[in-house]
PALOSE-765371 format. One record per residue (C-alpha): x, y negated, z negated; residue in one letter. Coordinates in pm, whole numbers, plus 50000, padded with zeros to 5 digits. Each point is the difference from the previous one (the first is absolute). Layout:
% residues N
+-------+-------+-------+----+
:     x :     y :     z : aa :
+-------+-------+-------+----+
:     X :     Y :     Z :  a :
...
+-------+-------+-------+----+
% end
This chain:
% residues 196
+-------+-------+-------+----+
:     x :     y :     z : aa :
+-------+-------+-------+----+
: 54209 : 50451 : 29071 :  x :
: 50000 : 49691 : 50169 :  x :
: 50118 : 49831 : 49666 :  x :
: 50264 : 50241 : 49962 :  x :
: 50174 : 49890 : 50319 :  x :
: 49999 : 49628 : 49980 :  x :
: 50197 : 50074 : 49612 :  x :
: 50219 : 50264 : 50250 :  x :
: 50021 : 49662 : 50268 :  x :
: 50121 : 49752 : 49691 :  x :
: 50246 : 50239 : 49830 :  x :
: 50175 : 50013 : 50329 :  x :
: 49975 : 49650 : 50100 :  x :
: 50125 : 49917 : 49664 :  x :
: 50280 : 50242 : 50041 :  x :
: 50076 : 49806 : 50273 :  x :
: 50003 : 49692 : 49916 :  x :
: 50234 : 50094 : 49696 :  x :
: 50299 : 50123 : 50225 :  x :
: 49952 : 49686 : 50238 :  x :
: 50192 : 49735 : 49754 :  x :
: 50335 : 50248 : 50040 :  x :
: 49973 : 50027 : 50329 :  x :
: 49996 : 49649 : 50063 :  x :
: 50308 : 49957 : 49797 :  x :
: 50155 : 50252 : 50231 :  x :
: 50291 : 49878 : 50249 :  x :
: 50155 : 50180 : 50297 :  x :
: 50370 : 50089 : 49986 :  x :
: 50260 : 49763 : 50166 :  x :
: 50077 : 50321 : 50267 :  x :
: 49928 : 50314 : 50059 :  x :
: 50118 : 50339 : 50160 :  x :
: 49988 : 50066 : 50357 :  x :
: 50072 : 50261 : 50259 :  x :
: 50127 : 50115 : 50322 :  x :
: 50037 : 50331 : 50182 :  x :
: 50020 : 50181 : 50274 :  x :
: 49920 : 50370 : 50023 :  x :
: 50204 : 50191 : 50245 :  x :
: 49880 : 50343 : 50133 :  x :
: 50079 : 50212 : 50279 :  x :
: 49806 : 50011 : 50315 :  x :
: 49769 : 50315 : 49976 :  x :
: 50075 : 50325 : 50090 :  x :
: 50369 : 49918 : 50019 :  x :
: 50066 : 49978 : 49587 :  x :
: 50261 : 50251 : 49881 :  x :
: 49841 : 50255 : 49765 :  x :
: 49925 : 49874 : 49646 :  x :
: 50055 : 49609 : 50122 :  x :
: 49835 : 49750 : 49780 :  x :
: 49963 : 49608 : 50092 :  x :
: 50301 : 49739 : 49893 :  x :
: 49896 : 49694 : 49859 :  x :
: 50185 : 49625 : 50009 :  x :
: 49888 : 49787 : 49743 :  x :
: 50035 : 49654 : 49858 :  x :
: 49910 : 49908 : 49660 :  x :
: 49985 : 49598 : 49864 :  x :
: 49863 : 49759 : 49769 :  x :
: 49806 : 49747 : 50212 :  x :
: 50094 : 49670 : 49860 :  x :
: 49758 : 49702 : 50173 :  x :
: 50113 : 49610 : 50036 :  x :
: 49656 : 49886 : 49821 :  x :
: 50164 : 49664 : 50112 :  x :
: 50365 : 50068 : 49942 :  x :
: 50262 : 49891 : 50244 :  x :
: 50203 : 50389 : 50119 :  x :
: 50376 : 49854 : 50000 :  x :
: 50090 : 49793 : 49675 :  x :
: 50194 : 50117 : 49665 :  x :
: 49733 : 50164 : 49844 :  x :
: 49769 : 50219 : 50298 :  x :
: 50234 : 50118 : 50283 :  x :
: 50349 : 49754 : 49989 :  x :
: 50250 : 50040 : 50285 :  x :
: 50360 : 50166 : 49962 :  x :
: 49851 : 50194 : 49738 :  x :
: 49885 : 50405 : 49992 :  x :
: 49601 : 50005 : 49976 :  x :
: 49864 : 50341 : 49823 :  x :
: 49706 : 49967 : 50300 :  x :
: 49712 : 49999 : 49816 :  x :
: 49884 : 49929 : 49637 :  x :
: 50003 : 50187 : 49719 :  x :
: 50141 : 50329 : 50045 :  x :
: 50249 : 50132 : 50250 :  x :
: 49899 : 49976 : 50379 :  x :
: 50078 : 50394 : 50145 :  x :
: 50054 : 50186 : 50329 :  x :
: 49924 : 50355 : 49958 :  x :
: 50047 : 50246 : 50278 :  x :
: 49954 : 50401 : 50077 :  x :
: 50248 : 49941 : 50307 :  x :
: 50330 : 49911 : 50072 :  x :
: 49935 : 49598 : 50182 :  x :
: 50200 : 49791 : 50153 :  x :
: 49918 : 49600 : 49890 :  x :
: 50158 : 49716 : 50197 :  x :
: 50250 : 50223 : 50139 :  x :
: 50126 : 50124 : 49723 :  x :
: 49932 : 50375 : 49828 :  x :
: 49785 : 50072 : 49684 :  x :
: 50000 : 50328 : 49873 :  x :
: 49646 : 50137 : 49862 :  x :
: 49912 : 49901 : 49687 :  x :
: 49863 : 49688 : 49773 :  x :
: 50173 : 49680 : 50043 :  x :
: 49971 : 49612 : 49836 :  x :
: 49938 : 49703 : 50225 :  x :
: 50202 : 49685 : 49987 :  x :
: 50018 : 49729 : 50213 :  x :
: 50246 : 49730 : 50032 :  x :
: 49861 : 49675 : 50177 :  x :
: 50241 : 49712 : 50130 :  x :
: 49895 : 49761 : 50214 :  x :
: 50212 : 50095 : 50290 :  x :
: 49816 : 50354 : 49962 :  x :
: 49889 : 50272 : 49772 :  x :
: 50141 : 50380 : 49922 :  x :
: 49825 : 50284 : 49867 :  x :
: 50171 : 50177 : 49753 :  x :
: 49898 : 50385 : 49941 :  x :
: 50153 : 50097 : 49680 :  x :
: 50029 : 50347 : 49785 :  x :
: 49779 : 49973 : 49678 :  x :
: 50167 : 49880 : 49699 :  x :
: 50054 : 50267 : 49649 :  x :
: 49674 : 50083 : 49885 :  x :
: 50047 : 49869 : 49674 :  x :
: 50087 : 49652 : 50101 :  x :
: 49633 : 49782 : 50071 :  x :
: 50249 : 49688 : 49989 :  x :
: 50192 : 50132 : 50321 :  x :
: 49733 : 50032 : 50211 :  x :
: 49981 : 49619 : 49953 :  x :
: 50383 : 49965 : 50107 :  x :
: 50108 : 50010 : 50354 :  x :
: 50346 : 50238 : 50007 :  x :
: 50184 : 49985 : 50367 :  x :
: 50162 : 50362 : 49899 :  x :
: 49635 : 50148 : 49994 :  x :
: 49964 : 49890 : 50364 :  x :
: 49915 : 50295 : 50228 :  x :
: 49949 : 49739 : 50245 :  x :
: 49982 : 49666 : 50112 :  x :
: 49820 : 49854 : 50339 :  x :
: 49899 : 49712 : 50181 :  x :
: 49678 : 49886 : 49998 :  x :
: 49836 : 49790 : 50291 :  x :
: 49811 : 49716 : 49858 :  x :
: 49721 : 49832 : 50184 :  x :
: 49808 : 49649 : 49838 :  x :
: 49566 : 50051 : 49996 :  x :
: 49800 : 49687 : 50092 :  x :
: 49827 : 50046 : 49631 :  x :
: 50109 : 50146 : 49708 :  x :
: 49892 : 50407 : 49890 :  x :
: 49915 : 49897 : 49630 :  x :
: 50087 : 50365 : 49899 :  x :
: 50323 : 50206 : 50051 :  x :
: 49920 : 50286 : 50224 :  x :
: 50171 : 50296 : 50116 :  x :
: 49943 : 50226 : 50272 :  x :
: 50190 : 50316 : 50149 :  x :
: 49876 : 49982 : 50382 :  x :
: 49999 : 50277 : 50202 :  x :
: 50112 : 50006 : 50330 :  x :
: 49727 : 50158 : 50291 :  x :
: 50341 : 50108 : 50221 :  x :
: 50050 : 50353 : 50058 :  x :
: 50319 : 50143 : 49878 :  x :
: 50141 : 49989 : 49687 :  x :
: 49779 : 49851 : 49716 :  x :
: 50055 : 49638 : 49962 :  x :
: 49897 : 49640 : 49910 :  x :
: 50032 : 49678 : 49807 :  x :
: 50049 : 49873 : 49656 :  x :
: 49800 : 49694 : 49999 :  x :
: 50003 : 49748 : 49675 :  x :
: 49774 : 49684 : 49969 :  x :
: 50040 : 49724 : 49728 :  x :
: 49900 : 49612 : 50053 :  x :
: 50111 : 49916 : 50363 :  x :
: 50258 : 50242 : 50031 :  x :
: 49969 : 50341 : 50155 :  x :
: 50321 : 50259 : 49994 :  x :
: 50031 : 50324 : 50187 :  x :
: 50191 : 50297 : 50113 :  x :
: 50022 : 50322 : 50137 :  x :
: 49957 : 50352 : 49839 :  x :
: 50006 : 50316 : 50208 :  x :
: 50058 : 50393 : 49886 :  x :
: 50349 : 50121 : 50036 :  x :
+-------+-------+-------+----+
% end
């Protein structure tokens, strides 16, 4: 018996050991996926029959600097639209009607674009591009703007090495509410979203 398990002990050990050269030639992705999202429900005992939550979401690629410097020609230049993220399309999905840095956005899912000068950045909210197009999810198109806001810009003491986004919400009573908060380097954008 006792012989039978130290063979069971080797076979495994040598099983191992066999899978550990691959995984050592194994790398991590430049990015990955993240998300954001606020759940929105109604206070209880006062939900109309049948009412389900709403949901606000944000979807990106998470680029990282891994020593990079954010605003040159080939990261994040200036006085040119930024797809937010890597990889795929950054997108704003929502169950509800919002308002976002003023300005109305109907319900529905949404690509991200943001276009940074220095004298300040905009977020552009834009319709999805034709389905069968991957190539114009990779081209910014002004006539696909739903909208177009400011975005306040504050300067961190040390850089975030990771793009983040959150969707914040607000502890106020009234009408649901918060921020849009974005993260990158030194710089940190924001604005407003609220339920119309």
């Amino acid at each position: 018996m006792r012989h039978h398990q130290t063979l069971l002990a080797l076979a495994a050990l040598a099983a191992g050991a066999a899978t550990l050269p691959a995984q050592a030639l194994m790398r991590p992705a430049p990015s990955g996926r993240a998300t954001s999202e606020v759940t929105l429900s109604y206070p209880r005992d006062s939900a109309p029959p049948g009412a389900q939550p709403a949901k606000i979401r944000l979807d990106y690629g998470q680029p990282h600097l891994r020593g990079r410097v954010l605003h040159t020609d080939s990261l994040v230049p200036y006085d040119k639209p930024w797809r937010t993220g890597a990889n795929g399309a950054t997108t704003l999905t929502t169950d509800v009607e919002l308002v976002v840095g003023g300005q109305a956005v109907p319900k529905g899912t949404y690509v991200l674009w943001t276009l940074p000068a220095r004298a300040g950045w905009k977020l552009a909210i834009q319709t999805l591009p034709p389905p069968a197009t991957a190539q114009a999810e990779m081209t910014y198109d002004p006539a696909r703007d739903v909208a177009r806001v400011d975005l306040r810009r504050e300067t961190l003491p040390s850089p975030i090495e990771s793009l983040t986004m959150w969707l914040i919400p607000s502890r106020a009573t009234g009408v649901a509410r918060g921020e849009l908060r974005m993260a990158w380097g030194t710089t940190v954008l924001s604005t407003d979203w609220a339920v119309r």
